[in-house]
VOLUM-363925 format. One record per residue: x, y negated, z negated of N, C-alpha, C, O, CB in turn. Coordinates in pm, whole numbers, padded with zeros to 5 digits, always signed. Atoms other than C-alpha are relative to their C-alpha. Glycine has a CB too. Example, Ala and Ser with C-alpha at 12.3 -4.5 7.8 and 13.67 -1.06 7.14 Angstrom:
BEGIN
+00089+00119+00000+01230+00450-00780+00090-00120+00000+00194-00118-00066-00099-00003-00125-00082+00119+00006+01367+00106-00714-00077-00109-00073-00026-00220-00090+00041-00046+00142
This chain:
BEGIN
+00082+00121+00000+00000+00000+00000+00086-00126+00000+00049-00224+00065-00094+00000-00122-00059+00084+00047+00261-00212-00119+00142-00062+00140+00229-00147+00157+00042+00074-00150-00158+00009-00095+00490-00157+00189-00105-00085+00153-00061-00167+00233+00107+00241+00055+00070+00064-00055+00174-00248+00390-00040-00130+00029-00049-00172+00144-00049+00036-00023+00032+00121+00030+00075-00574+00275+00125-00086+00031+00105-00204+00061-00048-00007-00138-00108+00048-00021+00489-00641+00321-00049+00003+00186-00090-00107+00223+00140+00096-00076+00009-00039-00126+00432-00545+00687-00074-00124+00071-00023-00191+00161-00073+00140+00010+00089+00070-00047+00145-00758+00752+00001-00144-00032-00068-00224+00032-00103+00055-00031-00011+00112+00042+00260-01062+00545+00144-00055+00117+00169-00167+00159+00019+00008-00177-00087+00042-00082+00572-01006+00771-00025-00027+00180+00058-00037+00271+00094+00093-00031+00079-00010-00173+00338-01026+01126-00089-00140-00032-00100-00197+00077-00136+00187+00045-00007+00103+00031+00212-01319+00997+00080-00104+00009+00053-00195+00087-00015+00011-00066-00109+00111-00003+00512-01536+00929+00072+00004+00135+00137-00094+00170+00110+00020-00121-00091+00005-00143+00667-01423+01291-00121-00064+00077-00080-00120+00179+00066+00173+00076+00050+00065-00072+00353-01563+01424-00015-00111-00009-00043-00181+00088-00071+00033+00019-00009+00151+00048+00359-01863+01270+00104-00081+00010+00106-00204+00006-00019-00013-00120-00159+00017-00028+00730-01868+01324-00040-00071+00183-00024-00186+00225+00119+00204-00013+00015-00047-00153+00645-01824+01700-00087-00179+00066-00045-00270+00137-00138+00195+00012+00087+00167+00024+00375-02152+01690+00049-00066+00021+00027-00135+00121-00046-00064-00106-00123+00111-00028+00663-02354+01641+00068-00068+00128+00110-00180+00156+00104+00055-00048-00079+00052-00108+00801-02360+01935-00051-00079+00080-00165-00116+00051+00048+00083+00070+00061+00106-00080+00744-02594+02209-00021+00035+00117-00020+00155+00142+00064-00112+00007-00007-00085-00104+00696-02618+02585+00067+00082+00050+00020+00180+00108-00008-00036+00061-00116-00081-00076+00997-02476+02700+00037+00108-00111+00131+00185-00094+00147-00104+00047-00080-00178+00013+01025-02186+02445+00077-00003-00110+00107+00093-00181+00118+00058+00135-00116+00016+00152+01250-02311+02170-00042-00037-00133-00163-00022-00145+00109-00117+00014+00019+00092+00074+01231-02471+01887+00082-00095-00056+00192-00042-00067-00044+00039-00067-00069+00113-00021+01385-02836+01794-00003-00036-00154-00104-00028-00225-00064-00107+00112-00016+00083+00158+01480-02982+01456-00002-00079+00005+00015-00127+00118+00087-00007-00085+00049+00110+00033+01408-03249+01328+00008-00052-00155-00042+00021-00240-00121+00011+00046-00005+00053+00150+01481-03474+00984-00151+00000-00054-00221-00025+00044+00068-00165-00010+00176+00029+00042+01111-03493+00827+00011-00143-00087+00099-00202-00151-00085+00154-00125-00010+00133+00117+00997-03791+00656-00002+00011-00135-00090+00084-00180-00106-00091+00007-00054-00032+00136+01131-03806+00300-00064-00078-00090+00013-00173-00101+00145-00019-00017+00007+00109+00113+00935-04021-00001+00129-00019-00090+00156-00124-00148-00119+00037-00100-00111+00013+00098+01258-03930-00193+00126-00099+00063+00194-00185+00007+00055+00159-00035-00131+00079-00094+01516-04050+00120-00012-00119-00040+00078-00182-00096-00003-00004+00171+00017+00143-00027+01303-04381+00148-00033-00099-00151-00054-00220-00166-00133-00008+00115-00005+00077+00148+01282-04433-00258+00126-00022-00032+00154-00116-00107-00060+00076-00122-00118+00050+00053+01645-04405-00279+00074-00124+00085+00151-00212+00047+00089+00121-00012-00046+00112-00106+01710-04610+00037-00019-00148-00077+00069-00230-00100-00106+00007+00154+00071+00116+00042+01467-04884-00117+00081-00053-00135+00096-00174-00155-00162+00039-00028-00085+00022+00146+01677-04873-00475+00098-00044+00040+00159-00116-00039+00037+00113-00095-00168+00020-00027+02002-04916-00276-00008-00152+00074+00094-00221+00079+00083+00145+00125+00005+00109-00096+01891-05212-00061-00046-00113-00121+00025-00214-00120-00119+00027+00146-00004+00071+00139+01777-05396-00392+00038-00001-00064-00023-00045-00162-00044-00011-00059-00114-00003+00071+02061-05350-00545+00096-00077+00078+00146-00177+00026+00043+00135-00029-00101+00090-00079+02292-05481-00261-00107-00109+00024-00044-00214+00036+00077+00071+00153+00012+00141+00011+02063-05751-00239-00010-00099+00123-00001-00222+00113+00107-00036-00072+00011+00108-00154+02021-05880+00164-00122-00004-00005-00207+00085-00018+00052+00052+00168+00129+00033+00004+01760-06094+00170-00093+00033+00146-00211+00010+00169+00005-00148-00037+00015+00019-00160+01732-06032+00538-00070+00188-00024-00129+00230+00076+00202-00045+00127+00058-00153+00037+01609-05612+00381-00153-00037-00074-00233+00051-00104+00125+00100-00130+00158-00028+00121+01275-05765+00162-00078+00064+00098-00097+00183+00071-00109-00163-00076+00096-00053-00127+01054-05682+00482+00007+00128+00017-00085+00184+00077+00031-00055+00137-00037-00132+00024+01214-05344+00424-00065+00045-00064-00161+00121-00053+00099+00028-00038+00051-00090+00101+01177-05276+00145-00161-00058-00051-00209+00000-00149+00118+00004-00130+00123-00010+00027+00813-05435+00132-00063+00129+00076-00123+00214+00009-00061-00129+00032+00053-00144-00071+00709-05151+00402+00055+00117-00074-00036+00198-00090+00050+00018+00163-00028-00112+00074+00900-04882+00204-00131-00017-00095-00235+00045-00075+00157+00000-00074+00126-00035+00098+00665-04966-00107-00143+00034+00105-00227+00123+00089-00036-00158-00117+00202-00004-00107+00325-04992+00173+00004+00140-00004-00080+00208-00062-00031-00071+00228-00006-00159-00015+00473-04631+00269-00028+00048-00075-00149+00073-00080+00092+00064+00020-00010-00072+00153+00529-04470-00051-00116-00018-00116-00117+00022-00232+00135-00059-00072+00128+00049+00051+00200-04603-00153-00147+00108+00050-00253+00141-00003-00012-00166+00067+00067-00049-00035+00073-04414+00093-00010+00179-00007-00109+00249+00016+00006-00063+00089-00039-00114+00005+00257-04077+00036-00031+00017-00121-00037+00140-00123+00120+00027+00038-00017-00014+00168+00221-04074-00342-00178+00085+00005-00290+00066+00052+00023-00212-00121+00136-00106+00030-00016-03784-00451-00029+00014-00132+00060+00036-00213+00017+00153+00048+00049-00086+00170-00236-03697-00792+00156-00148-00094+00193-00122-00209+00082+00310-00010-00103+00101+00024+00060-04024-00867+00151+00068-00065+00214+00049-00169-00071-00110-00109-00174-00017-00036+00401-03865-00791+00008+00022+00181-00072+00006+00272+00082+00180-00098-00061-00038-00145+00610-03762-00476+00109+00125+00011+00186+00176-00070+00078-00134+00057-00063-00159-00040+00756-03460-00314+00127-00049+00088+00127-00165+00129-00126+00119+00112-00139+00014-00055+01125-03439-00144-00070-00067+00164-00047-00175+00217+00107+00184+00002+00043+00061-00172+00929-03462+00234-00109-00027-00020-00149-00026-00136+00001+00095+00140+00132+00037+00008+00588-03565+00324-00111+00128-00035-00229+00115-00067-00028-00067+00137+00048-00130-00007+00500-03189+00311-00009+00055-00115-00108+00123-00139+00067+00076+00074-00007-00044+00120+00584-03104-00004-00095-00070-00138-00132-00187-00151+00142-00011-00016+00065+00076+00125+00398-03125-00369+00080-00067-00090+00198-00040-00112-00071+00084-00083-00100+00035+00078+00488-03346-00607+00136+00020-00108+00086+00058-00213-00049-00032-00027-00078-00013+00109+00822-03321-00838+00089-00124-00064+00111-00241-00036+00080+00102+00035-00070+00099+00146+01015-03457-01140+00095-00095+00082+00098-00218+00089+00117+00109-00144-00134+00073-00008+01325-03521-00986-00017-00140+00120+00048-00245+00122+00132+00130+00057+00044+00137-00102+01154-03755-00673-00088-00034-00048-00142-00096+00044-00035+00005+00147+00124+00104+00036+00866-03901-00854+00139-00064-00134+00130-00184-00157-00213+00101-00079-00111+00051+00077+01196-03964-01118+00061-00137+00103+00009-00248+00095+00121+00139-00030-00070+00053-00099+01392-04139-00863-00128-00107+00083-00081-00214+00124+00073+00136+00095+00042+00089-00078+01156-04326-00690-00077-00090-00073-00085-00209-00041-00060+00050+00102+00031+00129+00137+00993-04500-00989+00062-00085-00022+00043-00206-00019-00001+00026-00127-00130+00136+00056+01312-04625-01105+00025-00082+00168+00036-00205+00173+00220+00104-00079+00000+00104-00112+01342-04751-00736-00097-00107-00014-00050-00220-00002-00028+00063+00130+00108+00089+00029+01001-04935-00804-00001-00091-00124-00004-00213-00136-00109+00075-00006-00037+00091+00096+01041-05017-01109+00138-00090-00094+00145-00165-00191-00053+00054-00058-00132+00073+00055+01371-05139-01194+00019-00151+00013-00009-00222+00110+00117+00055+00070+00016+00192-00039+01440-05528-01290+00148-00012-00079+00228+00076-00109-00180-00128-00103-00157+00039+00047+01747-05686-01431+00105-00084+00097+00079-00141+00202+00077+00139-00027-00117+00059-00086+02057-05822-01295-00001+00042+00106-00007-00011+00217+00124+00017-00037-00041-00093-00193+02108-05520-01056-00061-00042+00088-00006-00055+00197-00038+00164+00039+00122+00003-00106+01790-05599-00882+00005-00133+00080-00066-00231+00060-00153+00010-00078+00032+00132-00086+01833-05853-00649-00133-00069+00090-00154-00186+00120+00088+00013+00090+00082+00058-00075+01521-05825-00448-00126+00028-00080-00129+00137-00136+00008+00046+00143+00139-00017+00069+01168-05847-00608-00062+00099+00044+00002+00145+00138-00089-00104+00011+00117-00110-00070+00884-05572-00515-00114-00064+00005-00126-00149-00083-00035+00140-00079+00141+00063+00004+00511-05682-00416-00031+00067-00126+00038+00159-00171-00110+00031+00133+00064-00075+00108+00278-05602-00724-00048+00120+00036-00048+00200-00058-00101-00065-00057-00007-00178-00027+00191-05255-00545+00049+00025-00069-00026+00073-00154+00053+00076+00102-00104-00076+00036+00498-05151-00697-00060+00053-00137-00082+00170-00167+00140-00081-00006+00038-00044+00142+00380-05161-01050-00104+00028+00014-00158-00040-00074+00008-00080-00108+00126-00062+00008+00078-05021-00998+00015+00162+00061-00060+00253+00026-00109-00097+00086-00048-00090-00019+00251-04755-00822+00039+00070-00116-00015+00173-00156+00076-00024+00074-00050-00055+00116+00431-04685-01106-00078+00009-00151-00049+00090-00239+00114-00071-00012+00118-00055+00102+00152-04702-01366-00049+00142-00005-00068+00207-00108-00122-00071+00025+00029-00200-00009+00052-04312-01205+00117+00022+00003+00148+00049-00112-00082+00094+00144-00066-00022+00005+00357-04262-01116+00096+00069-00151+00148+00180-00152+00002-00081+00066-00041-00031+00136+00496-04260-01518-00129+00078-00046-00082+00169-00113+00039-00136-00095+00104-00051+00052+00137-04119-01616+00009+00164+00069-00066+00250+00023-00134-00100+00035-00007-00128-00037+00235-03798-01413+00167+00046-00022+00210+00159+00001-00061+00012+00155-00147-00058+00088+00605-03774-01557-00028+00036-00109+00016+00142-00152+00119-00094-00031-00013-00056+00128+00498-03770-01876-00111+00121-00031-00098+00187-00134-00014-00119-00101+00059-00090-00002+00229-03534-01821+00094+00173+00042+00061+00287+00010-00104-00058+00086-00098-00120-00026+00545-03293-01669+00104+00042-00100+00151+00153-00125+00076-00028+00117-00148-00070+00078+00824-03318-01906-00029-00062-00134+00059-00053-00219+00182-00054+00069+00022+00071+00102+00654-03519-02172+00023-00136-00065-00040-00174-00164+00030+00054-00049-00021+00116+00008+00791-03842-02182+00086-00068+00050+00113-00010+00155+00003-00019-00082-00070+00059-00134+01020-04073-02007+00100-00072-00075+00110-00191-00044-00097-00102+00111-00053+00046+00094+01276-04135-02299+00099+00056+00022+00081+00178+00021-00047+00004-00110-00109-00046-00024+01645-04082-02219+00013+00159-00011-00005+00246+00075+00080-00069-00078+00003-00165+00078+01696-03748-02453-00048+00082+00053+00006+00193+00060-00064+00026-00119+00060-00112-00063+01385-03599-02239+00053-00002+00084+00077+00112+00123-00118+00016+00025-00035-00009-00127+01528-03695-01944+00085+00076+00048+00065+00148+00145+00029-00090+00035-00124-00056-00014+01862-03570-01957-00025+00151-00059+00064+00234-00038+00116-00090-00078+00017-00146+00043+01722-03242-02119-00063+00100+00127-00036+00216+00161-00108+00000-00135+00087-00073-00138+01460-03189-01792+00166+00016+00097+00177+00121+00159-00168-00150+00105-00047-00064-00093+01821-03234-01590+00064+00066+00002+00108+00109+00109+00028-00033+00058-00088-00104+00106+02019-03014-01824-00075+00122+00046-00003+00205+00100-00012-00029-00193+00090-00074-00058+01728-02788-01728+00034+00070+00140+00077+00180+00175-00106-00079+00008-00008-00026-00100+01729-02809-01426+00142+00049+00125+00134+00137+00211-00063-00088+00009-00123+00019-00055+02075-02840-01265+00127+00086-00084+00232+00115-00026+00018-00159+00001-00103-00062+00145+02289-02669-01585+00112-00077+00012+00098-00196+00039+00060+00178-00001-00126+00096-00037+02638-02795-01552+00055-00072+00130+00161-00132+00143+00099+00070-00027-00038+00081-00105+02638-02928-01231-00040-00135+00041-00152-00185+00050-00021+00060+00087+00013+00216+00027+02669-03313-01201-00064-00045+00136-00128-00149+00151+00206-00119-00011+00024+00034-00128+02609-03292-00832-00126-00110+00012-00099-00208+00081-00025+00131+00076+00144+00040+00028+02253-03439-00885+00001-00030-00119-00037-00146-00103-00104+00092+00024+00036+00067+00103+02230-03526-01221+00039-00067-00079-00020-00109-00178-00032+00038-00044-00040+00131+00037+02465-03752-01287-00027-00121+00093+00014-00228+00049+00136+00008-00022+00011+00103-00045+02349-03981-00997-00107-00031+00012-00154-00120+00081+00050-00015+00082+00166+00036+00019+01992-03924-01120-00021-00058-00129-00115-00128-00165-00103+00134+00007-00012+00099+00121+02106-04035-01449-00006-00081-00015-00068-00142-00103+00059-00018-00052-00072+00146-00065+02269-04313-01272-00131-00084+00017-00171-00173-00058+00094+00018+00173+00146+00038-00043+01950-04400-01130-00098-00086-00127-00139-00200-00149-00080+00156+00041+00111+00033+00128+01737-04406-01436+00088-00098-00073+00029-00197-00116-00052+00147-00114-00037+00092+00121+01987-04588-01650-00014-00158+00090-00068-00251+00030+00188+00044-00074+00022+00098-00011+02017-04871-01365-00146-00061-00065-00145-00155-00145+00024-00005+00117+00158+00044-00002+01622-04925-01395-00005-00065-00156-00075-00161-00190-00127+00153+00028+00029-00007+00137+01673-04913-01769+00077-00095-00102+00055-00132-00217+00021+00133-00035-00122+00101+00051+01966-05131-01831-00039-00115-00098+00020-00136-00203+00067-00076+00129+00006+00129+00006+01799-05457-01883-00065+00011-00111-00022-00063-00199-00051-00079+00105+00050-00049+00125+01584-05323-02152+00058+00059-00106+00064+00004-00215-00072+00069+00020-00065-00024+00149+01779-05059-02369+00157+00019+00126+00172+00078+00233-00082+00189-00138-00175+00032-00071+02214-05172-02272+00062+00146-00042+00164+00200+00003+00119-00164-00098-00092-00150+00072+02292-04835-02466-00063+00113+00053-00064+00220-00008-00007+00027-00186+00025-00154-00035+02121-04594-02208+00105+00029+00061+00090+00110+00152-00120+00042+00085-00083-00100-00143+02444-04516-02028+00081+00038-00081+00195+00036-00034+00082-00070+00155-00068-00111+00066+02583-04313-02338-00065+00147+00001-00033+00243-00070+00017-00041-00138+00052-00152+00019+02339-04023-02231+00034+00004+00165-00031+00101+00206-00195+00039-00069-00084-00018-00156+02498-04036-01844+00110+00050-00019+00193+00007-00098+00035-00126+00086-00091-00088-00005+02712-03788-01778+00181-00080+00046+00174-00142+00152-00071+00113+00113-00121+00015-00062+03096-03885-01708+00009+00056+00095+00012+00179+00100+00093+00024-00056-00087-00105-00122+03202-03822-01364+00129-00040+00027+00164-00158+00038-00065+00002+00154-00145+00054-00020+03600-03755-01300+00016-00061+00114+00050+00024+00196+00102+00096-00003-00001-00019-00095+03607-03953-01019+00179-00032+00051+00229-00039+00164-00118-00071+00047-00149-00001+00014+03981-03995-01084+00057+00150+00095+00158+00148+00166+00040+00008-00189-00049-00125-00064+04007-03612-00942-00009+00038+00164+00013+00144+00223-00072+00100-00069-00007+00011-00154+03965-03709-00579+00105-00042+00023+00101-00111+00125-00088-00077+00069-00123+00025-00053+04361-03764-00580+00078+00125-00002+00196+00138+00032+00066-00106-00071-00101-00083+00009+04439-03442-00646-00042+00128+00120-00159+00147+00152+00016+00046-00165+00038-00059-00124+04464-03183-00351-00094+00098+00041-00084+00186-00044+00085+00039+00036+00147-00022+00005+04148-03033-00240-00015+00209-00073-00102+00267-00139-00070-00038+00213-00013-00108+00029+04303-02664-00270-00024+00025-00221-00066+00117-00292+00155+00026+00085+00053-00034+00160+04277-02735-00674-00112-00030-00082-00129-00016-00203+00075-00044-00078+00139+00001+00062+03932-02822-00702-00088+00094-00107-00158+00082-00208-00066+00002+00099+00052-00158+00098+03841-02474-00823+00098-00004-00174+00061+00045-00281+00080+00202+00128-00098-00023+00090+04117-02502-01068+00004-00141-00119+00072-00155-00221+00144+00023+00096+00034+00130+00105+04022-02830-01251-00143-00040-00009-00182-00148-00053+00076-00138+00046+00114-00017+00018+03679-02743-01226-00087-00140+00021-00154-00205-00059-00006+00062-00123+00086+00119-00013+03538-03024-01033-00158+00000-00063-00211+00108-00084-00007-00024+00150+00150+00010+00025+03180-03121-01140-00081-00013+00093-00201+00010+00090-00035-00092-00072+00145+00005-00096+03027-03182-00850+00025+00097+00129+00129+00160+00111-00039-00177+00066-00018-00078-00135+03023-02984-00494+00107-00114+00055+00115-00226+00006-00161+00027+00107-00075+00046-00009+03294-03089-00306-00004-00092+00158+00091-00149+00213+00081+00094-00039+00061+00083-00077+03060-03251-00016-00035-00092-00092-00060-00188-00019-00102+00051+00079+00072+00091+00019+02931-03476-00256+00131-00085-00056+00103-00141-00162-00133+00033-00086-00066+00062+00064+03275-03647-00327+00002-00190+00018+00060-00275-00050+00114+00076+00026+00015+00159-00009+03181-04007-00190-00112-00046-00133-00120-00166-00160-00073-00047+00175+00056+00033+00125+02952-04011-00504+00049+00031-00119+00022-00023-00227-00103+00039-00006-00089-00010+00139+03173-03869-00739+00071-00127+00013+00066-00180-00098+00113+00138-00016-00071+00055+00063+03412-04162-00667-00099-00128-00010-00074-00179-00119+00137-00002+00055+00131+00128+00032+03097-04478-00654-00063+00040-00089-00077-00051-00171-00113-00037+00107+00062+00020+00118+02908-04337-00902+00088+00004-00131+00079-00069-00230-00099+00096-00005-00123-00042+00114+03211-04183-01120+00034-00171-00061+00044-00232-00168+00181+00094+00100-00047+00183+00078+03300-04561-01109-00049-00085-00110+00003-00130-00212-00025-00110+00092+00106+00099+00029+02994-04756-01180+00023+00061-00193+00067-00009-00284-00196+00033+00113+00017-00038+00062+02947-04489-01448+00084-00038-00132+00040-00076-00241-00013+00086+00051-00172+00064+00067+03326-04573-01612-00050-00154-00067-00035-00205-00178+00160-00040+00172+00012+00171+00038+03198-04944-01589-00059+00000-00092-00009-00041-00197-00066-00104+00087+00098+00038+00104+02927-04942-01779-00001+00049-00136-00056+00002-00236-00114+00029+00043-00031-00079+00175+03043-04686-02071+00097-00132-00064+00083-00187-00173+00128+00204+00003-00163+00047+00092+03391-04892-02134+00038+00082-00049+00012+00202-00053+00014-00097-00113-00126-00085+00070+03658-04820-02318+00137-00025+00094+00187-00097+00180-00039+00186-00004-00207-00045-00097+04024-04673-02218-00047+00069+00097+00040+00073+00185+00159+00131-00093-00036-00077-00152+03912-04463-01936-00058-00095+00086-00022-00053+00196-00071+00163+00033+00029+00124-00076+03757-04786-01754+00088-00081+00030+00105-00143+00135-00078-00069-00049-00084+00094-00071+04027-04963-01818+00141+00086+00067+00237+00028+00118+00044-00124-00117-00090-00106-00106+04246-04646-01656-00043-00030+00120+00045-00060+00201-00018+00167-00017+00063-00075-00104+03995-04602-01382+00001-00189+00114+00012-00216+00234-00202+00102-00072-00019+00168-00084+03998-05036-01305+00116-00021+00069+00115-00075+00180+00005-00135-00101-00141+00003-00071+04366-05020-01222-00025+00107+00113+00007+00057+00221+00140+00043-00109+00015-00069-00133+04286-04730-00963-00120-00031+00107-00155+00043+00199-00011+00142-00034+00108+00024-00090+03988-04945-00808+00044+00045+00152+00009+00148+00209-00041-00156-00009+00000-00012-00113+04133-05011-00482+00050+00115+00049+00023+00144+00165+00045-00088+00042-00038-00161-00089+04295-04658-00416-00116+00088-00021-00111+00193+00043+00148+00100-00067+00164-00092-00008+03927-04494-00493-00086-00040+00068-00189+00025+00090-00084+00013-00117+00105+00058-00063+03771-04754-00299+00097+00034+00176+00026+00012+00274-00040-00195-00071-00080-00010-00117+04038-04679+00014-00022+00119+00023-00046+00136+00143+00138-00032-00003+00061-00090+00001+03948-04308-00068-00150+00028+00058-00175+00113+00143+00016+00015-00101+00121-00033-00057+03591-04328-00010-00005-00094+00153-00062-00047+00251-00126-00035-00117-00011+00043-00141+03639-04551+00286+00081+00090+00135+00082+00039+00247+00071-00131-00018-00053-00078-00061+03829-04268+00462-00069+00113+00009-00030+00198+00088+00103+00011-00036+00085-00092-00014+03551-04038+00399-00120-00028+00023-00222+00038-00001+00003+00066-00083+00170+00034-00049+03279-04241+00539+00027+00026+00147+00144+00036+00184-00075-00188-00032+00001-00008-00164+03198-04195+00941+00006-00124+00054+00034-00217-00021-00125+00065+00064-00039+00157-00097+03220-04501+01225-00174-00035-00051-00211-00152-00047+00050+00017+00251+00111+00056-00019+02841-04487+01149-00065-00037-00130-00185-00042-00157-00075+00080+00077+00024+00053+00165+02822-04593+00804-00046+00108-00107-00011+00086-00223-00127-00118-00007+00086-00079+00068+02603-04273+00660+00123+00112-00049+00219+00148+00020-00138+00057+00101-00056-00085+00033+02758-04042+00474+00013+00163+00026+00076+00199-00073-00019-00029-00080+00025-00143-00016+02729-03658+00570-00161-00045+00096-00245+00042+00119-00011+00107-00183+00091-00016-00089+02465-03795+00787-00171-00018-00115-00287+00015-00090+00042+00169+00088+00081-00037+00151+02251-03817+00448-00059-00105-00110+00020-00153-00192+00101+00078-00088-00003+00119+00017+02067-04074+00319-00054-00018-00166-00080-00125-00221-00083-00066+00118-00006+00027+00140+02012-03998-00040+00160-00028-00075+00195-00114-00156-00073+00127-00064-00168+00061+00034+02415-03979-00085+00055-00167+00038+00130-00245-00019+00112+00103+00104-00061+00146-00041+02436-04298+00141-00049-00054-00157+00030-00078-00248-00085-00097+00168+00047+00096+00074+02233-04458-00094+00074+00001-00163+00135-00088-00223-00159+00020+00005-00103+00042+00115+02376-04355-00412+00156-00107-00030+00183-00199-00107+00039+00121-00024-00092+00077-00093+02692-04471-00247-00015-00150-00018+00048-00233-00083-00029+00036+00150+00043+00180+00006+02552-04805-00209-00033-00023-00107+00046-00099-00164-00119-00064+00083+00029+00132+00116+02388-04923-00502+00066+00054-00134+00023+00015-00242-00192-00036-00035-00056+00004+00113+02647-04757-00737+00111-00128+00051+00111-00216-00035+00057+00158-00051-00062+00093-00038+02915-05013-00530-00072-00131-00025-00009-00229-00063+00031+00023+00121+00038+00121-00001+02689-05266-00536-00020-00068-00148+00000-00187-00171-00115+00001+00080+00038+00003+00124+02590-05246-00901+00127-00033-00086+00140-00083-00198-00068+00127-00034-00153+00017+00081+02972-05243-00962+00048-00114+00016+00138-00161-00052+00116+00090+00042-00051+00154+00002+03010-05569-00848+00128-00004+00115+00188-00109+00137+00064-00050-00177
């Protein structure tokens, strides 16, 4: 029975597979539209601050106004809502302070009224400690993501409590000088595609703790900033990728 129902669930998915294709027979990829891409885009462009982007980022909020379900958002337009992009794209909406250079229409906060009313219905509340526990959760020791979702939340959070960026993870981003063969061997934290955010966020991150490893990591600005400029493309995007671009951007920008 059991080998049956495999059989038939698998004559199914090849036909549905099959659907796909187009006139000529193939099938074609394609990026999908992202609420998460265009919440982090929108965070990064109000952070750097061109006034010549509000028109941007007013249509990002119109969009994301329009994608937002039950009041969160899913990675593509396809998907149901989750933590980590209804996380992330809040703090895009709602974030104010210094960082923020460009205002949001009042949508925004009204966005984010469901928006927080369906976080805290997921992980219970929207208070550092939970936060960092849902990405402790989620991610275990890997920083790849959740130190630049940390990042994220603490910008938004800055202007209100100055002491959320003692629950943000340290990233080494000091260890992008040493040769790639010993990554394994000094146990990078993040994947070793995501190193244009280990050294912009690693930074920002440095900045805002203080101390002695900030003022280590300030004397190596320009050889980390000559680093990631050697690992960007002629076309500005990073891996082609526009949640990394963006981290990218508004941890630089945030750094001043």
């Amino acid at each position: 029975m059991l080998m049956e129902k495999c059989l038939s669930l698998q004559r199914k998915l090849l036909a549905r597979l099959l659907e796909y294709r187009d006139g000529q027979g193939v099938w074609r990829g394609r990026l999908s539209s992202s609420p998460l891409a265009t919440g982090l885009a929108l965070l990064a462009l109000r952070i750097a601050g061109d006034p010549a982007d509000r028109s941007r980022c007013e249509q990002a909020v119109n969009w994301l106004a329009v994608m937002q379900r039950d009041g969160g958002w899913g990675d593509t337009t396809s998907d149901r809502p989750n933590v980590t992009a209804t996380l992330l794209i809040t703090a895009a909406l709602a974030g104010q302070g210094d960082a923020f250079r460009l205002e949001l229409p009042a949508l925004a906060a009204e966005l984010c009224t469901a928006s927080r009313r369906w976080l805290q219905h997921q992980i219970g509340g929207l208070d550092f400690e939970r936060i960092m526990a849902y990405l402790k959760q989620t991610y275990g020791d890997d920083l790849t993501f959740a130190a630049p979702i940390a990042m994220v939340w603490a910008l938004s959070r800055e202007s209100e409590d100055p002491d959320c960026w003692k629950y943000v993870p340290a990233l080494p981003c000091e260890l992008v000088f040493v040769p790639r063969s010993w990554y394994q061997s000094v146990r990078l934290a993040v994947v070793s595609y995501a190193l244009p955010a280990l050294i912009a966020a690693g930074y920002l991150i440095s900045q805002r703790k203080g101390g002695v490893r900030y003022t280590f990591l300030s004397r190596l600005r320009s050889a980390l900033f000559r680093r990631l400029e050697r690992l960007q493309p002629a076309n500005g995007g990073f891996l082609e990728a526009t949640p990394l671009t963006a981290f990218v951007v508004m941890a630089l920008a945030a750094a001043g």
